[in-house]
N, C-alpha and C positions, 0 to 999 in steps of 0.2 A: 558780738551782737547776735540776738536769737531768730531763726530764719523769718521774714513774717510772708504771710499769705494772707489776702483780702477775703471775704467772706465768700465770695465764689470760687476761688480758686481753692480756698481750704474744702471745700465741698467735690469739688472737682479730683481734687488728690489726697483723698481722705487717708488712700493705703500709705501716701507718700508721709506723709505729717504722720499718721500713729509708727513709722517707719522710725525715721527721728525721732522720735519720744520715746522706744523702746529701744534705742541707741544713748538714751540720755541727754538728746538735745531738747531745750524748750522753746515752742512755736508760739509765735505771737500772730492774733487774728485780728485784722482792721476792720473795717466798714467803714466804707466811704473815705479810707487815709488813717483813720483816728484807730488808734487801736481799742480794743475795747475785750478780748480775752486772751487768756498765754495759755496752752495745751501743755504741760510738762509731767515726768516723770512721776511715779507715786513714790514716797519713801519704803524703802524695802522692811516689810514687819520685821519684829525682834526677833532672835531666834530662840529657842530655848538652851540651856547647856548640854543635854542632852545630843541636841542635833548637829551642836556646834563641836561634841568631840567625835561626833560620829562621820562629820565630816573631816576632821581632823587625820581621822584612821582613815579614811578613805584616799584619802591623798596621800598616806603615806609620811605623817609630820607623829601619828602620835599610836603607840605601839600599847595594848592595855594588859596589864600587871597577868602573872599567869595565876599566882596567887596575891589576890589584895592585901595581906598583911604584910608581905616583904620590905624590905628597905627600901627606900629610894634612892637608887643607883646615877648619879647622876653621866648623862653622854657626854660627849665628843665637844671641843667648844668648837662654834659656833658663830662666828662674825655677824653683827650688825643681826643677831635673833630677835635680840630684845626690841628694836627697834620695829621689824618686821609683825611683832607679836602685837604690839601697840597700834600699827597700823590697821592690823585686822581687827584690832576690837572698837574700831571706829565704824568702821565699816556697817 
């Protein structure tokens, strides 16, 4: 359940709630017992492909061609990649 805070209180610990929220939890705001708003995260924009293999190379998952028209060499296998690869494109 999502932490709740009364209308004073969520004013009171405004750092504390947007704290939470940038952790990924979602806050719910009463007044008077009844709840009446939820503070919660935004969804994260799309990325472009661009950024997404730029980050890629940056972590060290994705090494780019020295020359573009070479063959593609396939690596090392790889346990449970595929799975991992799917996970991130959820994301």
């Amino acid at each position: 359940m999502n932490p709740t805070y009364s209308t004073y209180e969520a004013k009171a610990r405004f750092s504390e709630v947007l704290r939470l929220v940038r952790e990924g939890t979602a806050v719910t705001v009463t007044y008077r017992g009844n709840p009446v708003a939820e503070i919660r995260p935004l969804a994260p924009e799309a990325r472009s492909v661009e950024e997404h293999f730029a980050d890629l190379e940056k972590r060290g998952l994705l090494t780019p061609a020295h020359d573009p028209r070479s063959p593609i060499v396939p690596g090392p296998p790889n346990p449970g990649g595929l799975a991992r690869f799917l996970a991130e494109r959820e994301e």
